[in-house]
Every structure is written in structure tokens, then in C-alpha cells.
N, C-alpha and C positions, 0 to 999 in steps of 0.2 A: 504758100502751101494752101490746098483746098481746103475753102475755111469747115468743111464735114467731116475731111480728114483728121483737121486740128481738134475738131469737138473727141471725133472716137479715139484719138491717140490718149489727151486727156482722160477721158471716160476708164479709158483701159488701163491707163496708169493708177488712176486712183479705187481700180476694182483692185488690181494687183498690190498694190500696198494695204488695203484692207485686209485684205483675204489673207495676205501674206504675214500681217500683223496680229491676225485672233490667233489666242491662245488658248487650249482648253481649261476649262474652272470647272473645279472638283472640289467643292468646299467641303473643310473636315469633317462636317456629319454627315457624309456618308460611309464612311471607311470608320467610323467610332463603331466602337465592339463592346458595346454596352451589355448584352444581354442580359433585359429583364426580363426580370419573371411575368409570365403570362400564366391566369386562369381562366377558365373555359368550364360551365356546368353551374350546377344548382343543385339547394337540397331540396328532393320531392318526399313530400307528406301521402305515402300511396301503399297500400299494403301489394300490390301488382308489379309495380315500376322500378328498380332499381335507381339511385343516383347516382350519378356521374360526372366526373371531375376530370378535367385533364389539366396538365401542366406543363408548360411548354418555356423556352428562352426565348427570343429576340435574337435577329440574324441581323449582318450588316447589311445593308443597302447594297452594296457591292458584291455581294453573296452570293453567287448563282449555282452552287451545289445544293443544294437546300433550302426548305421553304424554312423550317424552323427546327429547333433542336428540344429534342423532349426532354421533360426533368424529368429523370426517372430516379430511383430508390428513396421515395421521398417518405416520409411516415405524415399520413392528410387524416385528418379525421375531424369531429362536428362536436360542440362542446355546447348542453344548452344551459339555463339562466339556473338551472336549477342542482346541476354538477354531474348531470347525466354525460355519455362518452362515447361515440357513435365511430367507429375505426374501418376507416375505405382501404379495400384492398387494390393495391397492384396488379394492371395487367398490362400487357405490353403496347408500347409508343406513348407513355407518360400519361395513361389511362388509368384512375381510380373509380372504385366500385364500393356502391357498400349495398348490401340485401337490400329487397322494399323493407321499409321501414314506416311504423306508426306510432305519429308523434304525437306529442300533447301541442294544439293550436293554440293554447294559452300561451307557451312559453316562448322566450326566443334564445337565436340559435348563432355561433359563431364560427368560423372556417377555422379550422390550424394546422398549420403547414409547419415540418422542421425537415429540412433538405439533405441531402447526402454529403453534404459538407459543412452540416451543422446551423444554418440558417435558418431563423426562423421567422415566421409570420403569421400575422393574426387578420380578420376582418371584425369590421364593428358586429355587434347584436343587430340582428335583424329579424324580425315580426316574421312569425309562420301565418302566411296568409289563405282564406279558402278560395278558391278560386270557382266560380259559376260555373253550371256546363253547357259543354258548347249548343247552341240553340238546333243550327241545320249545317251540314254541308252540301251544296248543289255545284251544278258544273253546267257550263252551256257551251256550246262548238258553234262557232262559224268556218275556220278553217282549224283551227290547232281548237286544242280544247281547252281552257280554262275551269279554274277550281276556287269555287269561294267558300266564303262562313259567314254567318250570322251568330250572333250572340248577345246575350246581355245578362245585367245583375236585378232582378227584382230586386233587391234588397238598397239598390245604387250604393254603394258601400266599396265596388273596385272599378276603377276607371281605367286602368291601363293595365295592359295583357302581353305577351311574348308567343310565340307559336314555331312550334316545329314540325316534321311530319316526317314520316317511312314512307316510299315508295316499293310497292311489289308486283309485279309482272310477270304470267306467264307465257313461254317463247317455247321454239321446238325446233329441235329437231330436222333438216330439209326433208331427211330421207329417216323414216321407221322401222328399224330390222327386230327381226322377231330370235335373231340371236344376239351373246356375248362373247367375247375370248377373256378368258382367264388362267393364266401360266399354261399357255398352248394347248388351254382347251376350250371347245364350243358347250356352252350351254344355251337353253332354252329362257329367252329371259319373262315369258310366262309363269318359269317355276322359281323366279328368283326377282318378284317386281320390286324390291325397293333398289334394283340395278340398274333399272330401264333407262336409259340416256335418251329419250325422245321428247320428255316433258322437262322442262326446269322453268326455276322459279328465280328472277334475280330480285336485287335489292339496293335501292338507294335513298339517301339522306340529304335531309334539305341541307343548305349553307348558307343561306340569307339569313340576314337577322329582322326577323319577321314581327314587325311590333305596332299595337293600335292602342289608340284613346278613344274615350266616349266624352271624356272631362268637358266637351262644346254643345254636351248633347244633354235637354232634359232628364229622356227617359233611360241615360244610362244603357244605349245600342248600339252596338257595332253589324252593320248592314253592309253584305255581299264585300264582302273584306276578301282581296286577291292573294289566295296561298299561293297556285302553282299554275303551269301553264302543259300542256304537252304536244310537241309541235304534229302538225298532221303528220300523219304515214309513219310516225315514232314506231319502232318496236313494241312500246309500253303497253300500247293496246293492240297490237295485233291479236291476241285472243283475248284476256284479261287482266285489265288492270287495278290494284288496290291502293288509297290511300289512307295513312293512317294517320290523324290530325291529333297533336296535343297541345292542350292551352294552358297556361301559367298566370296567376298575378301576379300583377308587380306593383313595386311601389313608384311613387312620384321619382324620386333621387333615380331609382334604375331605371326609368324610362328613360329621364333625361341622358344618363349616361350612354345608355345603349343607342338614341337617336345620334348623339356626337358620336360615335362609333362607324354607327352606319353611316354620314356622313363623309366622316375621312378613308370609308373603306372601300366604297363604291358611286362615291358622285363625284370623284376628281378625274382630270381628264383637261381641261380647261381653265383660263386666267377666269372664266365666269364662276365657275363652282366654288361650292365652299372649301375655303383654307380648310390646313391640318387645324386641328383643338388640340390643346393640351389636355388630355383625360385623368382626370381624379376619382379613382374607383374607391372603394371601401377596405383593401384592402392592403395593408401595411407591413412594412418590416419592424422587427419588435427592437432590434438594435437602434434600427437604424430609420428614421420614420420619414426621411427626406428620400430614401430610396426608392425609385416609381418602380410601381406594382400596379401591371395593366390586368385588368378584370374587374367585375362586381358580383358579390357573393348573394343569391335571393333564397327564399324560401317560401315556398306553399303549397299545397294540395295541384295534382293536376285532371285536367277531365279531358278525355278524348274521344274521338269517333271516328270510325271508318264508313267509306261508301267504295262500293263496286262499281266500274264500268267495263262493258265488256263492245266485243267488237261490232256483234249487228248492232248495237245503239248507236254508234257513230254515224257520220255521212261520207264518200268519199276516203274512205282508208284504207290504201293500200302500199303493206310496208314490202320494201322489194328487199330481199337476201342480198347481200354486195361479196357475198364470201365465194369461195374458188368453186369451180364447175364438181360436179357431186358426178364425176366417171365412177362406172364400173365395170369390173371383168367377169368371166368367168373362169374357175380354174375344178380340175380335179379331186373328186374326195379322195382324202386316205384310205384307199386300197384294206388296210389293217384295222383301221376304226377311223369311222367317217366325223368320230366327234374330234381328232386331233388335227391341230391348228398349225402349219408353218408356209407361212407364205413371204418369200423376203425383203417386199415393198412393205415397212412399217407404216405406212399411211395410209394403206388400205387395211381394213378387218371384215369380217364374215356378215353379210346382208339377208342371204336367202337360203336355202338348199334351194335349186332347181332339180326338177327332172329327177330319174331314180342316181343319179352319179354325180351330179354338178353343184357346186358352192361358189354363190353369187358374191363378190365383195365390192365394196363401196369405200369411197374416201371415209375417211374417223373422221376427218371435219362436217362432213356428211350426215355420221351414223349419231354422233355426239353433242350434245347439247349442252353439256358441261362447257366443252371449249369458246360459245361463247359469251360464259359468264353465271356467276350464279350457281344453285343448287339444282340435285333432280329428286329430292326430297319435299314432297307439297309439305306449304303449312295449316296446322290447326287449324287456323281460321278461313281453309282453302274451301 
């Protein structure tokens, strides 16, 4: 036989009994249906800011309905050293609330959780700490725009920080009608501006877990520190964009914590990256104390700041509409009263009056700024 022959007969035999012989490995954790309890939030010491808690389960690996399952009907509230009693209310997707609240920075302060099926939990006392204010925030564009901070503590007294921030934008409209329809009637939406669908305003929230040191540093500085990024020609700024930055201390133990988080949450990907940690928060089952309980409970004052950028400060940005072609027709007014609306293409609505007899309509994806995304209500700080 050709001895190439006999090599690739070979070859082929032992690919086929390989191939033929793996079996798939689905080792038991991941189909284990552990769901622990997850928390999510802080107490802030802010007479402005409300606290926020969420509470959440633990999915299977093998899960793909679902990211996580919320604990809801739970009774959360904040217990300080002192026998004071601080009670978060419920709002919906395993979301607790409690008023801005102003505390005593002497005291401290502990999480307490009893679940809707009678479970209970505790976190350690932990320090209400003050936290500095934010020094600057600046931005600089080369192509996408970036967003940093600066800060520090004169007093060198906190080293390590957490950060999160609001995003808000305002978008429009392709097409600006100077009418509405409302239960098949045309108004003028000059006599009715908080209707106007040409402006809106959306809003989004960071999800990284945004965390710095200075503890390498003499003076106790954190310099040009990267919150956010916005890629060119983003929506965000196509007219105005806001962000709104707040800062937290923290302590040593929650730093730590939080960096093993960030870790296992977003640098795996590779045999290079760092393994999973097993994470040890503060925060405990009272039955039951070997029970993991993912989260860590912090406490302190926050300080924040917003800056503006709007779209002539940019270089280069130009964001392009990707949504359906913005036709319109025209059709005849009602004969009877030119303010009454029935036209039977639902996805057209009323654009213009033309002429002394004509009413111009335009796609609602068009006329409406709502659809996508966001409010058409400016804010306060607009």
C-alpha cells in the first residue's frame, strides 16, 4: 500500500475514534440550584439622595430564562449602634427605598434583612464614613469622548472610593409637528406643551463597578480617573449630553471585596485571567452563618457633580437616524370640523395643516420621540 496512503488511513482512524470517543462533561455545578441571596446598594448619609437596596437570588449556570430572580416581599431596614430603626420600602424587581436620610457619622450602622419566607439576615456594624468632594470632572475627545475625575482628601483620612453615575441625553424627534391627535382629535400642541413629542430626554446608569485607591499615593489623590467613555456619533450627544457622577468611601475590607468581584465579573474569558474567588461579604444568615450571602453592606456620606457637553464642543459627530423612512401624505380635512382625526393607517398621525383644506400626516415613528426611548418631559437640572 502507498506508504501516504497508510500514513492518512491511520491518521483518519485515530481522528475517528477520538472524535468518536469524547463525551460531553457537564460537571454538577452547574445545574446546582443554590440560589443565594444577593445584595446590591448602600446606606447614604445625604439629606438629597435616597438609599437603595436591591435583593436578588442566584440563577443556575444553565439558566437561560433569566438573569436573576428578585427577592421580593422582604422587610430590609438599617439598625444603628445606638437602637435607632431606619425601614426601606418596597418597589418593584426586589428594589428597596428608604427617604434621604441624616444620620449621626459617630454611630454605626447594620443591614437587616427577614425574607418572605421567614429568613433572616444580618451584616456586621459598619462606620458611617465622610466622604471628600469630588475635586473636577473633565472629558477630552479624540474620537469617542471620554470622561474622567479627579479627587482627593485633604485631611488623607479615605483612601479608597466607589463611583457611580446617571447618564442623560437629549434626542428628537426626525420630523417636528405643530399638531397632536388625542381620542380623534387634533390639537395644537403650542396650547398644550408639556405634550410636545419632538424633545425628549433619556436616561441611563452605569453597571461597572467603578472603584479607586490613593493608599500608593502621599498626597492622598486620585488623578484623571476613567468613569465613562461615549463612542463617536453616539446619540448621547447629538444635542446634549449630562453626566451626573457620585462618589462614596469605602473602607479597606470593601474595597477588597469589591476589586475580587470585579475580577470574577469581568476579566474572565481566558486560562490567563484571573480564576473565580470565593467572596466573603459581611453579610450573614442569622440561622444559619455557613450560608453564603453574596454582597457587602457600606456606609457614608455621598458627594457628587455634574458637567455638560453639548454637541458644537465636539469634533466630528455626526449621529445618522437608522429608523424607518419618515413618508408623508396628504389627505383631506373633515368637511364638518377640520379638528376631527380619522385616518385608517395607524402609523401615520397629523404633521401640518396645509393649504386652506389639506392635513399633512407623517409616520408616529417620525412625529414621536417617545418611541425611541426616554421621556418628553425636561429635567430640573435641564
Amino acid at each position: 500500500m502507498n506508504r501516504f496512503l497508510t500514513i492518512s488511513l491511520t491518521l483518519f482512524l485515530f481522528l475517528f475514534v477520538y472524535i468518536g470517543c469524547k463525551k460531553p462533561y457537564n460537571p454538577p455545578e452547574i445545574s446546582v440550584d443554590n440560589k443565594f441571596l444577593v445584595f446590591d446598594g448602600s446606606l447614604v448619609n445625604s439629606a438629597d439622595s435616597p438609599s437603595v437596596i436591591t435583593l436578588s437570588r442566584t440563577v443556575k449556570l444553565t439558566d437561560t430564562t433569566q438573569a436573576f430572580y428578585p427577592e421580593t416581599g422582604a422587610a430590609v431596614s438599617v439598625e444603628d449602634s445606638t437602637g435607632g430603626n431606619y425601614v426601606f420600602l418596597e418597589t418593584p424587581n426586589g428594589m428597596y427605598k428608604s427617604p434621604p436620610l441624616s444620620l449621626n457619622p459617630a454611630d454605626k450602622y447594620r443591614l437587616k434583612i427577614t425574607t418572605s419566607s421567614g429568613d433572616q439576615y444580618a451584616s456586621d456594624y459598619v462606620e458611617m464614613l465622610q466622604t471628600p468632594p469630588i475635586d473636577t470632572l473633565l472629558w477630552q475627545q479624540q474620537k469617542d469622548v471620554s470622561i474622567y475625575l479627579n479627587t482627593y482628601d485633604p485631611s488623607k483620612q479615605v483612601k479608597y472610593y466607589r463611583w457611580d453615575y446617571v447618564e442623560t441625553w437629549q434626542n428628537r424627534a426626525p420630523l417636528e409637528s405643530e399638531l397632536g391627535v388625542e381620542n380623534g382629535l387634533i390639537y395644537y400642541v403650542s396650547n398644550r406643551p408639556l405634550d410636545q413629542k419632538y424633545n425628549c430626554w433619556s436616561t441611563d446608569y452605569s453597571t461597572d463597578l467603578l472603584l479607586g485607591s490613593s493608599v500608593a499615593l502621599s498626597d492622598a489623590v486620585i488623578n484623571k480617573f476613567p468613569l465613562a467613555v461615549v463612542p463617536q456619533n453616539s446619540v448621547k450627544i447629538n444635542i446634549r449630553y449630562s453626566i451626573l457622577v457620585k462618589q462614596y468611601a469605602i473602607t479597606e475590607k470593601a474595597y477588597q471585596y469589591f476589586q475580587i468581584l470585579k475580577k470574577n465579573t469581568e476579566n474572565l474569558g481566558s486560562i490567563f485571567d484571573a480564576q473565580p474567588t470565593q467572596l466573603i461579604g459581611n453579610i450573614h444568615s442569622v440561622k444559619n452563618p455557613s450560608e453564603v450571602v453574596l454582597g457587602y453592606f457600606t456606609a457614608s456620606s455621598v458627594q457628587q457633580n455634574r458637567i455638560f457637553i453639548s454637541k458644537d464642543e465636539v469634533n466630528n459627530w455626526n449621529y445618522v437616524y437608522t429608523g424607518r423612512g419618515c413618508d408623508v401624505t396628504t389627505i383631506e380635512q373633515n368637511p364638518a370640523n377640520y379638528l376631527l382625526y380619522n385616518y385608517p393607517d395607524t402609523g401615520f398621525s397629523a404633521y401640518y395643516f396645509s393649504g386652506t383644506t389639506g392635513l399633512t400626516l407623517a409616520r408616529v415613528s417620525c412625529l414621536d420621540c417617545t418611541l425611541q426611548g426616554g421621556t418628553n418631559q425636561k429635567p430640573a437640572y435641564w
